[in-house]
ZAMARGU-4260 file (C-alpha; in steps of 0.2 Angstrom, whole numbers, plus 5000, padded with zeros to 4 digits):
<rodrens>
0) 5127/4946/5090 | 5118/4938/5076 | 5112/4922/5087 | 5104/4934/5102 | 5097/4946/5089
5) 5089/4928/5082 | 5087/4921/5099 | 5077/4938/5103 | 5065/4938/5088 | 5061/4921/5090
10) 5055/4925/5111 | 5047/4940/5105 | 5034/4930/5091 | 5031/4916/5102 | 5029/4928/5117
15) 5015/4937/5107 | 5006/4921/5095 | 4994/4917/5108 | 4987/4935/5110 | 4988/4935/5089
20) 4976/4920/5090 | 4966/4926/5101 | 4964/4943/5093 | 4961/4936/5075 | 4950/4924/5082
25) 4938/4938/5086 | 4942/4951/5070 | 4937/4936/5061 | 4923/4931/5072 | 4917/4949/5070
30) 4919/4948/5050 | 4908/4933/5049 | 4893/4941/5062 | 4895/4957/5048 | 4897/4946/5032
35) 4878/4936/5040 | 4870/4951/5044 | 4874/4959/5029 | 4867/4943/5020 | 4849/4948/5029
40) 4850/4965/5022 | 4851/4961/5005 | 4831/4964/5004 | 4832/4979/5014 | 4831/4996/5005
45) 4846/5006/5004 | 4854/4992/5016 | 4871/4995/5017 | 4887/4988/5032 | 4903/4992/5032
50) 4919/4983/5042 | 4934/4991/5046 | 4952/4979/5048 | 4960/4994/5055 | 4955/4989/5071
55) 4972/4980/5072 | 4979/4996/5075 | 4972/4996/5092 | 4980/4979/5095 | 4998/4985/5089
60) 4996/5002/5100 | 4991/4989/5116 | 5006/4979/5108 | 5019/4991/5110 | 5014/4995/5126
65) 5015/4980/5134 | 5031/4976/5125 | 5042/4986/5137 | 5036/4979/5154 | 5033/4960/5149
70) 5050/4958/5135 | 5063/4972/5141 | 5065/4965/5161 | 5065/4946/5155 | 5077/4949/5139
75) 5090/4957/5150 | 5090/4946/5164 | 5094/4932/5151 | 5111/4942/5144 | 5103/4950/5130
80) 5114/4967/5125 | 5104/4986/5124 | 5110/4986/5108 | 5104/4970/5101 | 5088/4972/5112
85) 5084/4988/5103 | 5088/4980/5085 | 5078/4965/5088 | 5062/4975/5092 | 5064/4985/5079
90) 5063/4973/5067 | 5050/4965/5073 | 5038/4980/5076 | 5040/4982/5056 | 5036/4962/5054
95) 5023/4963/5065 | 5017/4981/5054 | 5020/4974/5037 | 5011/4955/5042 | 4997/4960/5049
100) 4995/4972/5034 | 4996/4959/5021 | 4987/4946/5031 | 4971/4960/5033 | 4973/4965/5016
105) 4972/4949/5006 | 4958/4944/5017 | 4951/4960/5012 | 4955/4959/4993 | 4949/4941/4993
110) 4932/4944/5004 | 4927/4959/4991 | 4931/4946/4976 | 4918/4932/4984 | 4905/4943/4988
115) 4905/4951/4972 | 4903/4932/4966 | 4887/4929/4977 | 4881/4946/4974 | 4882/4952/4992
120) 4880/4971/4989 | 4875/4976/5007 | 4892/4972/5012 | 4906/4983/5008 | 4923/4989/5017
125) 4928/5004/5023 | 4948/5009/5022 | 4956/5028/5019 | 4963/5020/5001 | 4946/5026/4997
130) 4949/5042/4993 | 4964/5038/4985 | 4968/5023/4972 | 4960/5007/4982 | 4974/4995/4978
135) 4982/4979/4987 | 4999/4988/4988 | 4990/5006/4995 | 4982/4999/5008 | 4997/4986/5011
140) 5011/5003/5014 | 4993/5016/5023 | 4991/5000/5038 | 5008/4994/5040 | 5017/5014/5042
145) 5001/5018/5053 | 5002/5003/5063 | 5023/5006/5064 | 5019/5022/5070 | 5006/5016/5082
150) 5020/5002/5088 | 5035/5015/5092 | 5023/5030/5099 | 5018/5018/5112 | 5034/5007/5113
155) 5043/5025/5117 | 5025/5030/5133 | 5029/5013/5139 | 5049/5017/5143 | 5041/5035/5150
160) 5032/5027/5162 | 5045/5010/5164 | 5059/5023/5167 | 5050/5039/5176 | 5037/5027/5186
165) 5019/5035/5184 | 5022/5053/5188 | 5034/5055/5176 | 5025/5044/5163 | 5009/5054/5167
170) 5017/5070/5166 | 5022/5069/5147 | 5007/5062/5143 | 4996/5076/5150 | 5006/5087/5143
175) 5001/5081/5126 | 4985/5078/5132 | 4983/5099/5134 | 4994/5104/5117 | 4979/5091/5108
180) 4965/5101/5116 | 4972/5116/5116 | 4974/5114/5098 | 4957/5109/5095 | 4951/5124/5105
185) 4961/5137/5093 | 4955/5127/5078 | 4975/5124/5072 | 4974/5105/5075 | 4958/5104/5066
190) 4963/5117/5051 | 4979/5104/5048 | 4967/5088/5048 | 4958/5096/5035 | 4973/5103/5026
195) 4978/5085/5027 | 4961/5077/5021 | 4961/5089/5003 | 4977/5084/5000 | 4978/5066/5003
200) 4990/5059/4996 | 5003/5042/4998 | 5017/5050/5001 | 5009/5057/5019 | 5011/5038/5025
205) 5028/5036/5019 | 5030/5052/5030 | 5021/5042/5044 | 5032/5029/5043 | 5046/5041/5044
210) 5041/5047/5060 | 5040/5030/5068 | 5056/5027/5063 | 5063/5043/5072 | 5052/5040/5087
215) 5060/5024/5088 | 5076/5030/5087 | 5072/5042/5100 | 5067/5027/5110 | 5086/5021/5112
220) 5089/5036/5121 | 5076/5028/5137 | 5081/5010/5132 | 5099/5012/5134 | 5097/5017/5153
225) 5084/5004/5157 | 5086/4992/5171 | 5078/4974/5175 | 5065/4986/5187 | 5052/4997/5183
230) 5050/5014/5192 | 5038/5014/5204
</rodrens>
């Protein structure tokens, strides 16, 4: 058990560190274009740009996505157990989580410290443990329970749609397509968000993170009856 869990973790980073480069390469690439421009609009009045690293919330929502077509089929064809499948990738959707937190924010914490250095004022950071206590460790526990959450929501669409095929993937997803908008129409869904946003607190990510892990629990129930073929 312990060798194929190892044996699985191992497939699933190597599977995934060329699309790591390549999105890093770009983030980064993105983050010196901002760090240049802002350097240019250091004598313009009021001149003020802000970079956000949560787009690596995108890439772990595209992540476990692609994560049941690409790892499920192959890992099960070479012996691996639903059980142990379902324990591997858990563990490494909270790697993946909690790494590309620290990575972001230590580049984050360390960018803010040299440009205070240089004096760069027109460039600045933009992160939801602003309207909290902006620490290391905040930001660290907000990206990785959002980006776990991110990873298991659509880790359990891909099944929908690996186990149901596209009409039966489609289905649950319209469906809470309709409740979003119909909850935006009656003003509930936006009454909550702003419920949320005047009592921001940390604890509301811990609770994040709590429902990722009982979505990915959920997600055993679809992975336990998946075979090495999709639905069409």
């Amino acid at each position: 058990m312990g060798r194929q869990i190892n044996g699985l973790l191992y497939f699933f980073i190597t599977d995934i560190r060329y699309s790591l480069m390549i999105f890093w390469t770009i983030l980064l690439g993105i983050l010196g274009v901002s760090l240049a421009i802002s350097y240019f609009m250091l004598g313009v009045e009021n001149g003020q740009l802000y970079f956000m690293f949560q787009f690596i919330y995108v890439y772990c929502g595209i992540l476990g996505f692609i994560t049941v077509k690409e790892s499920i089929p192959f890992s099960l064809k070479m012996g691996a157990t639903r059980k142990n499948l379902f324990i591997s990738l858990g563990l490494f959707f909270v790697a993946i989580a909690l790494m590309k937190a620290v990575i972001a924010n230590t580049l984050h914490t360390v960018i803010l410290y040299a440009t205070d250095i240089i004096n760069l004022h027109s460039f600045g950071f933009m992160h939801v443990t602003q309207l909290l206590e902006d620490t290391w460790v905040n930001r660290v526990v907000i990206d990785a329970s959002v980006m776990f959450l991110f990873l298991t929501v659509m880790f359990l669409t891909g099944l929908l749609f690996y186990r149901y095929g596209l009409l039966g993937g489609g289905i649950v997803v319209g469906t809470g397509v309709i409740i979003l908008l119909v909850g935006v129409a009656q003003g509930w869904l936006i009454d909550f968000f702003i419920n949320l946003y005047s009592d921001l607190k940390l604890t509301l990510f811990l609770q994040i993170f709590g429902i990722g892990i009982v979505m990915y629990l959920i997600s055993f129930l679809l992975l336990k009856r998946v075979t090495t073929v999709s639905a069409k």
